[in-house]
DRENTIVEX-676682 format. One record per residue (C-alpha): residue number from 1; y, z, x. Coordinates in Angstrom, 3 decimals. Layout:
<zados>
<zado><nr>NUM</nr><y>Y</y><z>Z</z><x>X</x></zado>
...
</zados>
This chain:
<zados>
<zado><nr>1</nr><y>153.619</y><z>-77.105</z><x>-80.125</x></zado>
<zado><nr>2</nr><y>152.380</y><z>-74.179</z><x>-81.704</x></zado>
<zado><nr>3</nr><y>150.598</y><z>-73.725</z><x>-85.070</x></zado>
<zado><nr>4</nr><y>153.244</y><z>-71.746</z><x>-86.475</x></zado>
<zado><nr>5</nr><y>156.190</y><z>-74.219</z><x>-84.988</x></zado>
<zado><nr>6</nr><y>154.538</y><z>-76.670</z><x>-86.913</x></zado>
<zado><nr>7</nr><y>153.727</y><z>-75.547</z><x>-89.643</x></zado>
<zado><nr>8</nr><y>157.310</y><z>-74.073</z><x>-90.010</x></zado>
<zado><nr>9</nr><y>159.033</y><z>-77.543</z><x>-89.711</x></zado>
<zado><nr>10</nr><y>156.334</y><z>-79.190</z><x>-91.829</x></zado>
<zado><nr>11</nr><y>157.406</y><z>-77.208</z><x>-94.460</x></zado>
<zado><nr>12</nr><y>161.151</y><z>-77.387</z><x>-93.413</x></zado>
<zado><nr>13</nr><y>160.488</y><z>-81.309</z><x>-93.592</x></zado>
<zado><nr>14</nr><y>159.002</y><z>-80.847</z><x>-97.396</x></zado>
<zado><nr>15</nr><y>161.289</y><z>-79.243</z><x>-98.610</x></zado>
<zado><nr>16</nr><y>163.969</y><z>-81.261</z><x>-97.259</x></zado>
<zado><nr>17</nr><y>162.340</y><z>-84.118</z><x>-98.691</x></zado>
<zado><nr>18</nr><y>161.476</y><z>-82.212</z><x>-102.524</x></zado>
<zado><nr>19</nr><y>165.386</y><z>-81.426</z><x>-102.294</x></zado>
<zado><nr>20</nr><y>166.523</y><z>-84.989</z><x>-101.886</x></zado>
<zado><nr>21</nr><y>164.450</y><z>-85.969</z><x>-104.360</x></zado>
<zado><nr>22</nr><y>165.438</y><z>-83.244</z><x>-107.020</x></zado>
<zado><nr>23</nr><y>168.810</y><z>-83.897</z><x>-106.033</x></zado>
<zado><nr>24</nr><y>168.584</y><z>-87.648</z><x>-106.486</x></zado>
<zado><nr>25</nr><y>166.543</y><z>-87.689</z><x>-110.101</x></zado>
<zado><nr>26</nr><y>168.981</y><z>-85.331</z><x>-110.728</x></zado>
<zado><nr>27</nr><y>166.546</y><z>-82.585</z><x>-111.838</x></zado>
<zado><nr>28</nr><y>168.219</y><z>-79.021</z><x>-112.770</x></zado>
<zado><nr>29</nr><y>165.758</y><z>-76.405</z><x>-113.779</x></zado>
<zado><nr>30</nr><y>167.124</y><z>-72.964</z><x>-114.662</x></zado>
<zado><nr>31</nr><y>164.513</y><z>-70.521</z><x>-114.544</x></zado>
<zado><nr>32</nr><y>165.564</y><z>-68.578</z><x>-116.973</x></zado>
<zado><nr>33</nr><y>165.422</y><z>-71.256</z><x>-119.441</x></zado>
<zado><nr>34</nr><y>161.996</y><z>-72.312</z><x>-119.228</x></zado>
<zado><nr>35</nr><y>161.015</y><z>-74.196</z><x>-121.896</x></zado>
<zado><nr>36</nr><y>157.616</y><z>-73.231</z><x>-122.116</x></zado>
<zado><nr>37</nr><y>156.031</y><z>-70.789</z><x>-123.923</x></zado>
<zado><nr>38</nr><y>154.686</y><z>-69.087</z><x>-121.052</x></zado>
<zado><nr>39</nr><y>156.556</y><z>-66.771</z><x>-118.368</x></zado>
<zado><nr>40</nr><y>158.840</y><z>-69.317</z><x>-116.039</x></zado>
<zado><nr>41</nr><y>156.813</y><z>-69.977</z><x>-112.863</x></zado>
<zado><nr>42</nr><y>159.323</y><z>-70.630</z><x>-110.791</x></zado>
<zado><nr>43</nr><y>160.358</y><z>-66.816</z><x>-111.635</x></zado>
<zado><nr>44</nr><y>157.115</y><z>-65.443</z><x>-111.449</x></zado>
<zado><nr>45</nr><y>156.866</y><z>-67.386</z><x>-107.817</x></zado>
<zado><nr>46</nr><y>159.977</y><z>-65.741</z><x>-106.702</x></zado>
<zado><nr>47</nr><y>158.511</y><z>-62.570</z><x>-107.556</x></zado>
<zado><nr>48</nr><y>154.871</y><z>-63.108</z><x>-106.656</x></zado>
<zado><nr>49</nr><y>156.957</y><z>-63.512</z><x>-103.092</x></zado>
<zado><nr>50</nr><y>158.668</y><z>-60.338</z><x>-103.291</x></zado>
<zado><nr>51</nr><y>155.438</y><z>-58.712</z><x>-104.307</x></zado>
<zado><nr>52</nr><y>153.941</y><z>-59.699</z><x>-101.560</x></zado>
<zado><nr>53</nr><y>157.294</y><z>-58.267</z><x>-99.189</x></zado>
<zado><nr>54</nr><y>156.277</y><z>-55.056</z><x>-100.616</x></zado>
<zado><nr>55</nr><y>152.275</y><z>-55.081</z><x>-100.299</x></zado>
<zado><nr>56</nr><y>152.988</y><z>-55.935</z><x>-96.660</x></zado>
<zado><nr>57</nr><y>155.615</y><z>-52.842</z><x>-96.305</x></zado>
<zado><nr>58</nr><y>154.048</y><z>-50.214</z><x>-98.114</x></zado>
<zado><nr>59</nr><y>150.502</y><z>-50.961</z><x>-97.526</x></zado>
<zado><nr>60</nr><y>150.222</y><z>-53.344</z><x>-94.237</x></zado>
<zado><nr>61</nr><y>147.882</y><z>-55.399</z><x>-95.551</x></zado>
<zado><nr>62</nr><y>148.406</y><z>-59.030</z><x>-97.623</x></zado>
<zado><nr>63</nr><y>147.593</y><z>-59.664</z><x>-101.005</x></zado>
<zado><nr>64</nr><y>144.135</y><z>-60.575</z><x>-101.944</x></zado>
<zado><nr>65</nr><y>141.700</y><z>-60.295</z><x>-104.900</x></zado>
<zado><nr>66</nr><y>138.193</y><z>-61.910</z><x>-103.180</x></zado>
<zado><nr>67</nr><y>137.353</y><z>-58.451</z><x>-101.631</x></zado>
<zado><nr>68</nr><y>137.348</y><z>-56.888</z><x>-105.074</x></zado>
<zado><nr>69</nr><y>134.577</y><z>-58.776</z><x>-105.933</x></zado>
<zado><nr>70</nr><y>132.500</y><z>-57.456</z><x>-102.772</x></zado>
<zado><nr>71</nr><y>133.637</y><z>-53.554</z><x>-103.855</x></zado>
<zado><nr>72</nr><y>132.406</y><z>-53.970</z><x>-107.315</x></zado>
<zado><nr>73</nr><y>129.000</y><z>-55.404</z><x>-106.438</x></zado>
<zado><nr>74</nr><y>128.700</y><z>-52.852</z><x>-103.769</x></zado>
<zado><nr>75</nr><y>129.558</y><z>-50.429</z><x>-106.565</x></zado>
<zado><nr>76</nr><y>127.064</y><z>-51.622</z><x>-108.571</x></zado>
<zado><nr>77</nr><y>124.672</y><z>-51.593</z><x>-106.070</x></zado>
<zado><nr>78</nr><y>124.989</y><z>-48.384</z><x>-104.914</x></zado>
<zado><nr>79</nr><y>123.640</y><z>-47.125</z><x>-108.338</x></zado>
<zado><nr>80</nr><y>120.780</y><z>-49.199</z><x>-108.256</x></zado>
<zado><nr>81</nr><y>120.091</y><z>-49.375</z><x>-104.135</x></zado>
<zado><nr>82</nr><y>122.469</y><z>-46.990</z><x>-102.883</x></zado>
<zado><nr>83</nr><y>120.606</y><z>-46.414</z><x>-99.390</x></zado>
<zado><nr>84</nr><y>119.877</y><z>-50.521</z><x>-99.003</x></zado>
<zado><nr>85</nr><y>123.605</y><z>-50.531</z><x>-99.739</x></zado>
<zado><nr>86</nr><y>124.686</y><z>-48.334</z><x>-97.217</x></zado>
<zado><nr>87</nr><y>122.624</y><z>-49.974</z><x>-94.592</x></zado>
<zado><nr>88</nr><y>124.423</y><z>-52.992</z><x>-94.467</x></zado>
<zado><nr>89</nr><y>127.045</y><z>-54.115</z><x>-92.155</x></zado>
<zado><nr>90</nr><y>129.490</y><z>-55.080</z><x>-94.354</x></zado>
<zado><nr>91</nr><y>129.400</y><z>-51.833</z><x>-96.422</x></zado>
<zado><nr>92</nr><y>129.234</y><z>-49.991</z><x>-93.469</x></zado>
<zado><nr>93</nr><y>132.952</y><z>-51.112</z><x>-92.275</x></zado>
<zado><nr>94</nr><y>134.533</y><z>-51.601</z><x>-96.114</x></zado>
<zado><nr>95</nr><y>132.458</y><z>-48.805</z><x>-98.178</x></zado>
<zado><nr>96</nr><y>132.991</y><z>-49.664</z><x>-101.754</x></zado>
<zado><nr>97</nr><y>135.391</y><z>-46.927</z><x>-103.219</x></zado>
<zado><nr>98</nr><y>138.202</y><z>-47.580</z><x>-105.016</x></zado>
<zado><nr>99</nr><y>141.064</y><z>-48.580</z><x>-103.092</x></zado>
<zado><nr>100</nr><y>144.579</y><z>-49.933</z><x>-103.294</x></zado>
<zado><nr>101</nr><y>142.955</y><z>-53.847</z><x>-103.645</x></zado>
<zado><nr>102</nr><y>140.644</y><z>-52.775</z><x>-106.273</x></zado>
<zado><nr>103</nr><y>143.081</y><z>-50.816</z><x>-108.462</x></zado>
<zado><nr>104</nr><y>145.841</y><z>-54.201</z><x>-107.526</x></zado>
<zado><nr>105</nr><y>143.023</y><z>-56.460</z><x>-109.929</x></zado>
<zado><nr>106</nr><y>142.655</y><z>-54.132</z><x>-112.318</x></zado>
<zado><nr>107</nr><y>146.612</y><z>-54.016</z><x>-112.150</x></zado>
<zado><nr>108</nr><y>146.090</y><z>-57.872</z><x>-112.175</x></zado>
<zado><nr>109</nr><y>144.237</y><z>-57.809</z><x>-115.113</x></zado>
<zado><nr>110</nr><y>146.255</y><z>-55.654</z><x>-116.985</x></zado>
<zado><nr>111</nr><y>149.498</y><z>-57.826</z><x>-115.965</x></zado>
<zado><nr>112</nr><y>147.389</y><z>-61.117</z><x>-117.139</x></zado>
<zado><nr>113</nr><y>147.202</y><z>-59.890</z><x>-120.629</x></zado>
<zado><nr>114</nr><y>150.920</y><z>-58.581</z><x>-120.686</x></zado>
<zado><nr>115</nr><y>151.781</y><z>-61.945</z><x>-119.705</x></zado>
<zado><nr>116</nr><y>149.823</y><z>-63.562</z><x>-122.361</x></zado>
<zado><nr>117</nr><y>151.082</y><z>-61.581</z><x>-125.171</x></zado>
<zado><nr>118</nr><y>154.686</y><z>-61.287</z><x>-124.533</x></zado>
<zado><nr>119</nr><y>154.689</y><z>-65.006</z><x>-123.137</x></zado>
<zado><nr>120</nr><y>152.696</y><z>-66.026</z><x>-127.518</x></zado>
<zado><nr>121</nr><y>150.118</y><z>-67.542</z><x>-125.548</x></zado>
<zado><nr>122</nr><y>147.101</y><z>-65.329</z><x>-127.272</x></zado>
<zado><nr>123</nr><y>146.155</y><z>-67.424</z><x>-130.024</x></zado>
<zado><nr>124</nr><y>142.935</y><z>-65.903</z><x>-131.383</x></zado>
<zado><nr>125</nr><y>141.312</y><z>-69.679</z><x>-129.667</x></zado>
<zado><nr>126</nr><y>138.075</y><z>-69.361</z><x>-127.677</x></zado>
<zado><nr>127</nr><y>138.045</y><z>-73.105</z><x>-126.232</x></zado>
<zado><nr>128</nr><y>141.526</y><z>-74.415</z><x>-124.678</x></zado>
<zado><nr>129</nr><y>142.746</y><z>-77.942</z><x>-126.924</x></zado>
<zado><nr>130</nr><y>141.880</y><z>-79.880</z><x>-123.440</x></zado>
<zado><nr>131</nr><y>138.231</y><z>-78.868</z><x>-123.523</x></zado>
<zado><nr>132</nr><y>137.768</y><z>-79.212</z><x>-126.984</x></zado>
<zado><nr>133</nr><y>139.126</y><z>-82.618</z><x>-126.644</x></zado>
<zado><nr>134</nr><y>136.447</y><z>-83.576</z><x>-124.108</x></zado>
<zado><nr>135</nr><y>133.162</y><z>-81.947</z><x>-125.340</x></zado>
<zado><nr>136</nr><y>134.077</y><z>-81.149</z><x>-129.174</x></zado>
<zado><nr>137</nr><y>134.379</y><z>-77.971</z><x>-130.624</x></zado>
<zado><nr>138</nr><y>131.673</y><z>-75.899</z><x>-130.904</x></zado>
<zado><nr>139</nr><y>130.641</y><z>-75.434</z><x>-126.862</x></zado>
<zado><nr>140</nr><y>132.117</y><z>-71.938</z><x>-126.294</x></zado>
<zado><nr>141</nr><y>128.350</y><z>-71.380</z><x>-124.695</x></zado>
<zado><nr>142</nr><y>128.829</y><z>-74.394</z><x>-122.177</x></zado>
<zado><nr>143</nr><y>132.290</y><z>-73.644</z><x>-121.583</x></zado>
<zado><nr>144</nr><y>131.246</y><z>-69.832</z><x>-120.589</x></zado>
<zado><nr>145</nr><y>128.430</y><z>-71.577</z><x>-118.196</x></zado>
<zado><nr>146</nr><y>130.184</y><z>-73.246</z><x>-116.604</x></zado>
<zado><nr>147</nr><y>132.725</y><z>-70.567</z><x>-116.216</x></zado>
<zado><nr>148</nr><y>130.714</y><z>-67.971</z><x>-114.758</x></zado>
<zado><nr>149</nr><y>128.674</y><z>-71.206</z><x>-112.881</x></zado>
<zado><nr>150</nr><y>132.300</y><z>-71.592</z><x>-111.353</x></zado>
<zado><nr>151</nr><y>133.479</y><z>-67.874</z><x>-110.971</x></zado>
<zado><nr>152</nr><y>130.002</y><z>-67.767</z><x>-108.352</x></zado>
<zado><nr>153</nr><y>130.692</y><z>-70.698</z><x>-106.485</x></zado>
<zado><nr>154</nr><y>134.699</y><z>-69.628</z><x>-105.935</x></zado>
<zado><nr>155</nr><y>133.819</y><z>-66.121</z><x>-105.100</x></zado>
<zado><nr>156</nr><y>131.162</y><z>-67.206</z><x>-102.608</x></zado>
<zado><nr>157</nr><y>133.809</y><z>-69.799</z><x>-101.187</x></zado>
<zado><nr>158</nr><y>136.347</y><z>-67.215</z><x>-100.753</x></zado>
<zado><nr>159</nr><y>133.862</y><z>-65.094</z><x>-99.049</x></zado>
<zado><nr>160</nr><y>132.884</y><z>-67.696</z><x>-96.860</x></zado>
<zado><nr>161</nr><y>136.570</y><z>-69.080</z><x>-96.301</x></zado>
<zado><nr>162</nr><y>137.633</y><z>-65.217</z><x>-95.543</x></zado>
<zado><nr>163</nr><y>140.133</y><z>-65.426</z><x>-98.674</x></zado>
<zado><nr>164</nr><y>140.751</y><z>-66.592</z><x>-101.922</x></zado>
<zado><nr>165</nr><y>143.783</y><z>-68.393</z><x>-103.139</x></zado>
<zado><nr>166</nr><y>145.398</y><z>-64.983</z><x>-103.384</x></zado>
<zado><nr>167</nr><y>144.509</y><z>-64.111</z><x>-99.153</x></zado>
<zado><nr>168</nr><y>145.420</y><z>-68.033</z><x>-98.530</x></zado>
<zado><nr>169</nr><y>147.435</y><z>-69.149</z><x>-100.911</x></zado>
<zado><nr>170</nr><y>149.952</y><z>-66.352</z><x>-100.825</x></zado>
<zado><nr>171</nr><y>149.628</y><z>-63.927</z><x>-98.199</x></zado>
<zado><nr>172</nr><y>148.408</y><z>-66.908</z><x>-95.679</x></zado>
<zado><nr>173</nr><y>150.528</y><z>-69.767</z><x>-96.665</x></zado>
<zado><nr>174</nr><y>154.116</y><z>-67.129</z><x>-96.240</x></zado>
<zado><nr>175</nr><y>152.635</y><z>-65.944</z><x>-92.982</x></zado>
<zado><nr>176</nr><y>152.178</y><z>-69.861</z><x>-91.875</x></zado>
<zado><nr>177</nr><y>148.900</y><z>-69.646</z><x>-91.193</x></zado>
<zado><nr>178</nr><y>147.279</y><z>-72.992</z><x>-90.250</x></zado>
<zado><nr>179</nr><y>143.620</y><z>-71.680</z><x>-91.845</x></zado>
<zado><nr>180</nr><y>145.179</y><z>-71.061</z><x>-94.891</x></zado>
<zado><nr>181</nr><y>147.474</y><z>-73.998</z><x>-95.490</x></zado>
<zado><nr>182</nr><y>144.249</y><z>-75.884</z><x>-94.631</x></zado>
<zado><nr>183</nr><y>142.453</y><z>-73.941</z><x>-97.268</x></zado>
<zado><nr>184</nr><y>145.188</y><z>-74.532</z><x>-99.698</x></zado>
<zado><nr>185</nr><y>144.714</y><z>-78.156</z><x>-98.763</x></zado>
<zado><nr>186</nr><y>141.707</y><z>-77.866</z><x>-99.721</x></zado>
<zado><nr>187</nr><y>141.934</y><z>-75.975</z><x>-102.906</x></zado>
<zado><nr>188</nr><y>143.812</y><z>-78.756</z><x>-104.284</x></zado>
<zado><nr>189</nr><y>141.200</y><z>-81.289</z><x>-102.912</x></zado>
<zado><nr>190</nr><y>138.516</y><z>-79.599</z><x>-104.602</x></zado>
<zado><nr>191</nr><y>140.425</y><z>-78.981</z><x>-108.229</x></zado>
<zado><nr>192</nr><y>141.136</y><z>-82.359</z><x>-108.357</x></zado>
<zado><nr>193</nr><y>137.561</y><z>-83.866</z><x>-107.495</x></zado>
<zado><nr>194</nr><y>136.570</y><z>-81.817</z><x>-109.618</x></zado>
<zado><nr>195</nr><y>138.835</y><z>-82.188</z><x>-112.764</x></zado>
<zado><nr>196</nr><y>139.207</y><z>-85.940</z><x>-112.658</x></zado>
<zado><nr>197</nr><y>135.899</y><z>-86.476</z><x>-113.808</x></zado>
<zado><nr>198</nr><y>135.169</y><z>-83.495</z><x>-115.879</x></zado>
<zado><nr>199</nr><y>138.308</y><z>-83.988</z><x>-118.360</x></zado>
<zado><nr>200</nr><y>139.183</y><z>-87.853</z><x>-118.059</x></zado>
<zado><nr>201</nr><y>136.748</y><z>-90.118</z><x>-120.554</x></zado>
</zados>
């Protein structure tokens, strides 16, 4: 059987399964009426899906934000060490200009903060009420450290993994991609190990 086959009724079986047990807890959720504060993710899914239709229409390519990471340091090497920059193999194949991937995360960006103020989620707060919980208030400088500490090791891991949860999270996972359900796997793995002991006392 084939990767794809298997994946395909894998998922088939899941959500089989998810349905019956929906359907027997008797679970209705109306997207529209989410009762968060936030935008309903089950309607942002559906549309994060038909965004990604349209990337692969109009552009042939799938969704992904690790790449933009790897143009902007290019970028900003260029002005520092623009002919070591240009030697490289990488650079030579993907030259770092702004392209339709950069200007989709600065579009990403943008969206993130449109999201946040029309959803009342911008509430002036530096630390989120879980982290303040755990290490007190008062550690905006650790939280930022470990931040950024974080933001390096995901960007080198999507580097490494050839996509981030955007490349195989989205565009891989729709595409049934054994790698990327893998990496998905994975993802969750790795949040977990490493959010049980961070946040639980």
């Amino acid at each position: 059987m084939s990767g794809a086959r298997f994946m395909l009724l894998a998922g088939g079986f899941l959500a089989l399964v998810l349905a019956s047990a929906a359907h027997a807890a008797e679970i209705v959720v109306d997207a529209r009426q989410y009762p968060g504060p936030a935008w309903s993710p089950y309607l942002v899914g559906a549309l994060l899906g038909v965004l990604s239709w349209l990337t692969f229409y109009f552009s042939d390519k799938a969704i992904g934000a690790s790449s933009f990471y790897a143009t902007l340091a290019g970028m900003i090497g260029k002005v520092f060490a623009k002919k070591h920059v240009e030697s490289l193999a990488y650079y030579k194949s993907n030259p770092p200009v702004v392209n339709w991937e950069f200007a989709f995360m600065i579009a990403a960006f943008g969206g993130a903060f449109i999201a946040a103020w029309s959803g009342g989620e911008i509430d002036g707060r530096w630390l989120p009420a879980m982290w303040e919980a755990r290490f007190g208030e008062g550690t905006a400088g650790l939280r930022g450290g470990v931040a950024v500490l974080g933001g390096m090791l995901m960007a080198f891991g999507a580097r490494l993994a050839g996509g981030c949860t955007s490349g195989h999270g989205i565009s891989g996972t729709l595409q049934l991609n054994v790698g990327s359900w893998i990496a998905v796997i994975c993802f969750f793995i790795g949040g977990i190990a490493v959010a049980m002991p961070l946040f639980s006392k």
